[in-house]
C-alpha positions in Angstrom: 110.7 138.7 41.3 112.5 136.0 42.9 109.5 133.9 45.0 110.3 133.7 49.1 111.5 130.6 49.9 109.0 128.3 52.3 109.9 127.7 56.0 110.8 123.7 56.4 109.3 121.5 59.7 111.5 120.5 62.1 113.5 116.9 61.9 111.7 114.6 63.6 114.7 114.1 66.1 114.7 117.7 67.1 110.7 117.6 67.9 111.4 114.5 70.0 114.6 116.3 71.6 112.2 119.3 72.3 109.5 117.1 73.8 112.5 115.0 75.8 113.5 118.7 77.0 109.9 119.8 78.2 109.4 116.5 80.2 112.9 116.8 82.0 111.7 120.4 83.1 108.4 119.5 83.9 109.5 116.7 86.2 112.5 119.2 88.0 109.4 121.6 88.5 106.9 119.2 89.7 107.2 117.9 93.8 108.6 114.8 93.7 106.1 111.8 95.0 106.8 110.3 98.7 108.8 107.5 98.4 107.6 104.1 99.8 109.7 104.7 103.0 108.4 108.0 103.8 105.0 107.1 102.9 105.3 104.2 105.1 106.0 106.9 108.0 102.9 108.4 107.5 101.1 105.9 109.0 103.1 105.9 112.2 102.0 106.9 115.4 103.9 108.3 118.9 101.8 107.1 121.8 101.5 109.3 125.1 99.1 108.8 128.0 96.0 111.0 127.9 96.2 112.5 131.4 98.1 115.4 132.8 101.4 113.8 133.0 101.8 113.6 129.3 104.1 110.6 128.9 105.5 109.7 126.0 104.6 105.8 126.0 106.1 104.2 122.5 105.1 104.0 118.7 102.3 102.5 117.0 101.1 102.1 113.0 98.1 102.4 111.5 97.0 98.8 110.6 95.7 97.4 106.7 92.3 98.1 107.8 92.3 101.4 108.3 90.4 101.7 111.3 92.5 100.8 113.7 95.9 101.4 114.9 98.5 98.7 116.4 100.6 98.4 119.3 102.3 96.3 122.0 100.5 96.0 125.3 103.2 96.6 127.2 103.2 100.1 125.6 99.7 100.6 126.8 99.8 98.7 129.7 96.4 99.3 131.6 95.5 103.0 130.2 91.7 102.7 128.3 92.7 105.9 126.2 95.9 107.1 124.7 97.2 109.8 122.4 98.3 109.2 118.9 100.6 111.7 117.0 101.5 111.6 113.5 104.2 112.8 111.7 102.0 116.0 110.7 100.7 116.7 114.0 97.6 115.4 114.1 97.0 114.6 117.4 94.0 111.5 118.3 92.6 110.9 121.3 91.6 107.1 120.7 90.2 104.4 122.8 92.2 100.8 123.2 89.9 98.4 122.6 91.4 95.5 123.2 94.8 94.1 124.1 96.7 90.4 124.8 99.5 90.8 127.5 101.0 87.9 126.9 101.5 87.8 122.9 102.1 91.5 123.7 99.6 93.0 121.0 97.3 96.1 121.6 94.4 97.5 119.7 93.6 101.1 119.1 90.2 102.5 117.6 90.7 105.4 115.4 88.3 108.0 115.2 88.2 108.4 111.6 89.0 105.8 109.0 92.6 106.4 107.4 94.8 104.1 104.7 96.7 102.1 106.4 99.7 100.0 105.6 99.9 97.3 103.2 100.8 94.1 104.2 103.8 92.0 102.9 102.8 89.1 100.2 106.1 87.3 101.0 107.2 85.9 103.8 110.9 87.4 104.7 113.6 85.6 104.0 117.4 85.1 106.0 119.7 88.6 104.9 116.2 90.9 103.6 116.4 94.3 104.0 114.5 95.8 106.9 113.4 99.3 108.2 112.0 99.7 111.7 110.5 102.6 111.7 109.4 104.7 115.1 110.8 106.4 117.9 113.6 105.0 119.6 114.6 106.7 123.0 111.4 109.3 122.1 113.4 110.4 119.3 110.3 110.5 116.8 109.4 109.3 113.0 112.9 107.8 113.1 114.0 105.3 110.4 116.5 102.8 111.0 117.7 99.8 108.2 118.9 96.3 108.5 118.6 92.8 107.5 116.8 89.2 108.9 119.3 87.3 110.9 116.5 84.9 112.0 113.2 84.5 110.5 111.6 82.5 113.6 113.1 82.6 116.9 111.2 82.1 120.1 112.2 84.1 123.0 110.2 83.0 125.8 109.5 79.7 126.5 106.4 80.8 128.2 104.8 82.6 124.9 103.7 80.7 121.7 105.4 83.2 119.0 108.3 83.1 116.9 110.0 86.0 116.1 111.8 88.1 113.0 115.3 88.8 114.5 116.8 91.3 112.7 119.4 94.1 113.1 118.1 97.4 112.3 118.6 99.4 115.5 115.5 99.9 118.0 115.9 101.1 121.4 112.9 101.8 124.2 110.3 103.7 122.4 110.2 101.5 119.2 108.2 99.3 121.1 104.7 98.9 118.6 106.3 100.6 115.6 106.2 98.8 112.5 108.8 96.8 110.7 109.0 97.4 106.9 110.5 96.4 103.6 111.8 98.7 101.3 108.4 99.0 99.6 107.3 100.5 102.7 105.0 97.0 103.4 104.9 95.8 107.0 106.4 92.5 107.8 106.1 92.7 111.9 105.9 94.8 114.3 108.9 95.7 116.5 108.5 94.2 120.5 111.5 93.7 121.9 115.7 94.1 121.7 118.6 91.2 123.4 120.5 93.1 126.2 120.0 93.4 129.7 120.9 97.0 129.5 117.9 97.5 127.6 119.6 99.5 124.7 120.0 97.9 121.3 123.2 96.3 120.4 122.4 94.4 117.6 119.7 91.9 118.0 115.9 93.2 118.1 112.8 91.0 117.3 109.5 91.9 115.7 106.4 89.9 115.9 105.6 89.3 112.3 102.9 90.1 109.8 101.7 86.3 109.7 101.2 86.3 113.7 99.6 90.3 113.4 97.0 89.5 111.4 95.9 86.1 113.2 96.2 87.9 116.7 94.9 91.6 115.9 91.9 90.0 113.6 91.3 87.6 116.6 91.2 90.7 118.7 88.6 92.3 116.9 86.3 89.8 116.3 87.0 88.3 119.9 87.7 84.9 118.6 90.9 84.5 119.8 91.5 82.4 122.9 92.9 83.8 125.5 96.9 82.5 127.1 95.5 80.8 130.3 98.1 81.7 132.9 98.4 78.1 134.5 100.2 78.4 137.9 103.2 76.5 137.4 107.2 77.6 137.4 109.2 75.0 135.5 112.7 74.8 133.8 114.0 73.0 130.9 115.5 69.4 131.4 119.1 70.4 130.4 121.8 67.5 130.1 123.0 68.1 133.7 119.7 67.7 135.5 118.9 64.5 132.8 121.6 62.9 134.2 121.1 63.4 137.5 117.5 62.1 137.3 118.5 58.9 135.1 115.9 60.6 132.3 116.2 61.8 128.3 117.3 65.6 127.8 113.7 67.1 127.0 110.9 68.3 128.5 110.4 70.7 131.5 110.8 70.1 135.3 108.7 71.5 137.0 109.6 74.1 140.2 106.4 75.0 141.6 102.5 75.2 141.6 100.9 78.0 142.9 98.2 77.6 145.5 94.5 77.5 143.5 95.8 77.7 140.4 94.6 75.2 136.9 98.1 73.4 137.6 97.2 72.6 141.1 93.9 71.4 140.1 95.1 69.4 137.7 97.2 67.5 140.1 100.3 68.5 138.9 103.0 69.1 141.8 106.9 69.9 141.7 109.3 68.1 140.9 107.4 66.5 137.8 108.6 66.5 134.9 106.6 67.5 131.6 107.1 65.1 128.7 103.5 65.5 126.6 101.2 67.6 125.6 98.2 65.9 124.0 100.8 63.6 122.2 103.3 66.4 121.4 106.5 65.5 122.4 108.4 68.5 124.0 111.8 68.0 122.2 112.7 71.8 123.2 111.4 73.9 125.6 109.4 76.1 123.7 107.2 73.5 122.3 105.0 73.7 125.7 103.4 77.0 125.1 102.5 76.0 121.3 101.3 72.7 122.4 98.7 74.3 125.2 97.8 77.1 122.8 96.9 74.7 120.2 94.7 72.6 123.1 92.5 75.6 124.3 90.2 74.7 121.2 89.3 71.6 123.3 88.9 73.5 126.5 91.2 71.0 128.0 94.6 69.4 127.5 96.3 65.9 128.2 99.5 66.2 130.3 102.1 63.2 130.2 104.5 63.7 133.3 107.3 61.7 135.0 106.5 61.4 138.5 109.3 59.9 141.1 110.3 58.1 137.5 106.9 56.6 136.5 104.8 57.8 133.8 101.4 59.3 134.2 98.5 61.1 133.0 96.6 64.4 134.3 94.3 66.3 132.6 94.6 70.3 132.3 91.8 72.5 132.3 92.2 75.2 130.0 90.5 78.4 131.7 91.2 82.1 131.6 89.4 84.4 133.7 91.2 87.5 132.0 89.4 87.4 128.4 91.5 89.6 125.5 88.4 90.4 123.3 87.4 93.9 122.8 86.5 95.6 126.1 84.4 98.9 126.2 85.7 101.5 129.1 83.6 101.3 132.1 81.9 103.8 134.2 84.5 105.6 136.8 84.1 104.4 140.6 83.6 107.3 142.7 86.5 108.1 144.5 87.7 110.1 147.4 90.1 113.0 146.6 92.4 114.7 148.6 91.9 118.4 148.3 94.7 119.8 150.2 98.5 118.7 150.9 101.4 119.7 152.9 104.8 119.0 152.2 105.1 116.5 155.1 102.3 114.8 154.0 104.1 114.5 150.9 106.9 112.5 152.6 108.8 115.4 152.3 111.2 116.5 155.4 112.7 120.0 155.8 115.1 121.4 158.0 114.6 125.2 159.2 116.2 126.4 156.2 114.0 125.0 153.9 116.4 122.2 152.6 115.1 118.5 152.7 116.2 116.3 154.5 114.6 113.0 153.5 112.2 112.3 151.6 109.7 108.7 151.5 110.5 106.4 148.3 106.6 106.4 147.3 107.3 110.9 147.8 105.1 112.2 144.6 107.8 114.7 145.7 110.6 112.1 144.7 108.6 111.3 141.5 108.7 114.6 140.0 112.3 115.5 140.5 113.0 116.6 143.7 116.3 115.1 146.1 117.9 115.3 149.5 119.5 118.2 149.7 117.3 120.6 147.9 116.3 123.7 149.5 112.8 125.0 148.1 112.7 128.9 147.1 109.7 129.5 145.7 106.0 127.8 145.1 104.6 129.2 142.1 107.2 132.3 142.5 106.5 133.2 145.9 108.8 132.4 149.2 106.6 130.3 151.2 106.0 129.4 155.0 107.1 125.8 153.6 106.2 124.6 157.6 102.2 125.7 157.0 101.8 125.7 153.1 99.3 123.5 151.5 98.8 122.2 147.9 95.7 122.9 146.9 96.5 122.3 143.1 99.5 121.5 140.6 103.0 123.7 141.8 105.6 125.0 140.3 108.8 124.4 142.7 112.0 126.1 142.5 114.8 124.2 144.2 118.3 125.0 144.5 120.6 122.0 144.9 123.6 121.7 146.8 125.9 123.3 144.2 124.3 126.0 144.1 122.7 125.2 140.6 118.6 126.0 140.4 115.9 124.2 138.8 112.3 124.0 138.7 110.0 121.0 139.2 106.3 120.7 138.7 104.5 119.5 142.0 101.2 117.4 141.0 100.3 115.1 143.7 97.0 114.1 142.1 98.8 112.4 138.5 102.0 111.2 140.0 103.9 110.3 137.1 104.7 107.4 136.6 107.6 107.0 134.5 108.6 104.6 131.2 110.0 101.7 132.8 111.7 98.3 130.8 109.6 95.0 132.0 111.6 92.4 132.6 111.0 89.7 130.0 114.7 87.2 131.0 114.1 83.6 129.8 115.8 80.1 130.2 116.7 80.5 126.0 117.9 84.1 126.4 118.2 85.6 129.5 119.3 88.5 128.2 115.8 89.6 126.4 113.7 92.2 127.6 110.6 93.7 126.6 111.2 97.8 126.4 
């Protein structure tokens, strides 16, 4: 009987091929890992205001720490809490702790500790890639790419910061979201766009990591001295007005003092011109903001001025009454409240049909959506005697305009919206910058 013949192994290629073949399908089956973009996103923030009106404010990123969250000031402007909403929903109700108008930084607390994003370890370089990530025009979680065009360009004369000009588009809303590299690691923070129209058309600057971390750790630990606001108006000493004067190109002339201020103290009046600042030459205009930031140290700085042609000396006190350190929220003054409005008190006019007339530029009527022309319908879906009715709480308006076309609006006269609005941030270098 003829013995069965034994069954043979494999090759050795055709195990690995089988092994190559069972990796291939576990990685199609598997979920693919976040990439470093869209983990990046994860750490971003919308911003509204924590009242009734709901606004939608800006962006903001959770800094390296963890345990706090970053912004501009201007996004905040004066509100102690705000909303933060991530890309999941998660909505936080966190208090700002501190802010610094004039570098235009903000700090949030967050209520519980979270990763946050990592920081650069090289300084960017002219033509890197860039994401600015955020949302532009409200349009949220938005991710927008382009490259440095400048890697330190100061925008304002009157604030000690150079910027990351880059390209990647940001409009109003990106204000406080974070600008990345493709490794998803924050190299500034997006502040401000180049266009009097206030909408992006190809130069945007970010305040980057470098400044951050000095301002925002400053911040925290209230070490940081605050921009003393100094009380003077002054304009570079371009070639026309040198020549006028008989003096060199450089420094600033200066407009005006304001009445009480550390510049009329110091015995500085207009028409002087700014030369020194404790021995730093002001060859460009900007240099005068870096040159008093580096002398509030001393408390005090050394001013060298042309006066009527001669040269002097004054000395600058170097005082801010408006600390940036952390600030805790305060106990609510007890206010009166109106409990009861009518429509005239309002500043809103009506004629015997119901259709208005005028209405005052302060109107919260105005505020929330309402025009000459309107006629009002209903109040909360009722005809009203519009002549007698009073607001005792929120409304629901229906107005038809003068085309016929209806519309509601909602009436709240105690959280009068305010509305998003661009402050103006024009400068002698750029006059078209502003801060959105």
């Amino acid at each position: 009987m003829q013995a069965k013949p034994k069954r043979q192994r494999p090759l050795p290629f055709i195990e690995a091929l089988a092994a190559l073949m069972a990796l291939a399908l576990i990685a199609i089956l598997s979920p693919a890992s976040a990439s470093p973009l869209d983990a990046a996103m994860d750490k971003v923030f919308t911003v509204r205001s924590n009242d009734p009106d709901d606004r939608f404010l800006g962006s903001a990123f959770v800094w390296e720490t963890g345990e706090v969250a970053v912004t501009n000031a201007h996004v905040i402007s004066q509100a102690e809490e705000v909303r933060l909403i991530d890309r999941h929903g998660t909505d936080l109700t966190s208090l700002v702790i501190a802010r610094d108008p004039i570098r235009d930084v903000a700090v949030i607390s967050l209520p519980t500790p979270t990763e946050g994003l990592q920081l650069a370890d090289q300084t960017p370089e002219l033509g890197d890639e860039v994401f600015a990530l955020g949302a532009p025009l409200g349009v949220e979680f938005t991710l927008t790419e382009g490259r440095i065009s400048t890697v330190a360009r100061q925008i304002d004369i009157a604030v000690p910061i150079q910027m990351l000009q880059h390209d990647a588009a940001v409009n109003p809303g990106s204000s406080g979201g974070p600008l990345v590299d493709a490794q998803g690691r924050l190299i500034g923070m997006n502040s401000q766009i180049a266009d009097g129209s206030r909408m992006f058309v190809g130069i945007a600057y970010a305040i980057p990591t470098a400044e951050l971390t000095r301002i925002v750790q400053g911040l925290i630990d209230e070490t940081l001295p605050p921009f003393p606001t100094l009380g003077l108006t002054a304009r570079p000493v371009h070639r026309q007005i040198a020549e006028t004067l008989g003096t060199e190109a450089q420094g600033l002339l200066i407009d005006a003092v304001a009445p009480g201020s550390l510049a009329e103290t110091s015995g500085l009046e207009p028409g002087d011109i700014l030369t020194e600042v404790s021995d730093i030459l002001l060859t460009a205009p900007g240099d005068f903001a870096f040159a008093i930031e580096a002398a509030t140290a001393d408390g005090k700085a050394t001013l060298t001025i042309l006066r009527a042609g001669q040269e002097q000396t004054v000395t600058l006190a170097l005082t801010d009454t408006e600390p940036t350190g952390l600030r805790t929220r305060e106990a609510p003054r007890a206010l009166a409240t109106v409990t009861a409005y009518t429509l005239t008190t309002l500043g809103v006019t009506l004629d015997a049909q119901g259709a208005v007339t005028d209405l005052t530029l302060n109107s919260p009527a105005l505020l929330a959506g309402m025009a000459k022309g309107d006629r009002i319908l209903t109040i909360n879906g009722t005809p009203q005697d519009l002549t007698t009715f009073q607001l005792t709480a929120p409304a629901l308006l229906l107005l038809q305009s003068p085309g016929g076309q209806t519309r509601h609006i909602r009436l709240d006269p105690w959280h009068t919206p305010e509305g998003v609005r661009p402050v103006g941030g024009a400068n002698v270098l750029d006059p078209d910058v502003v801060v959105f």
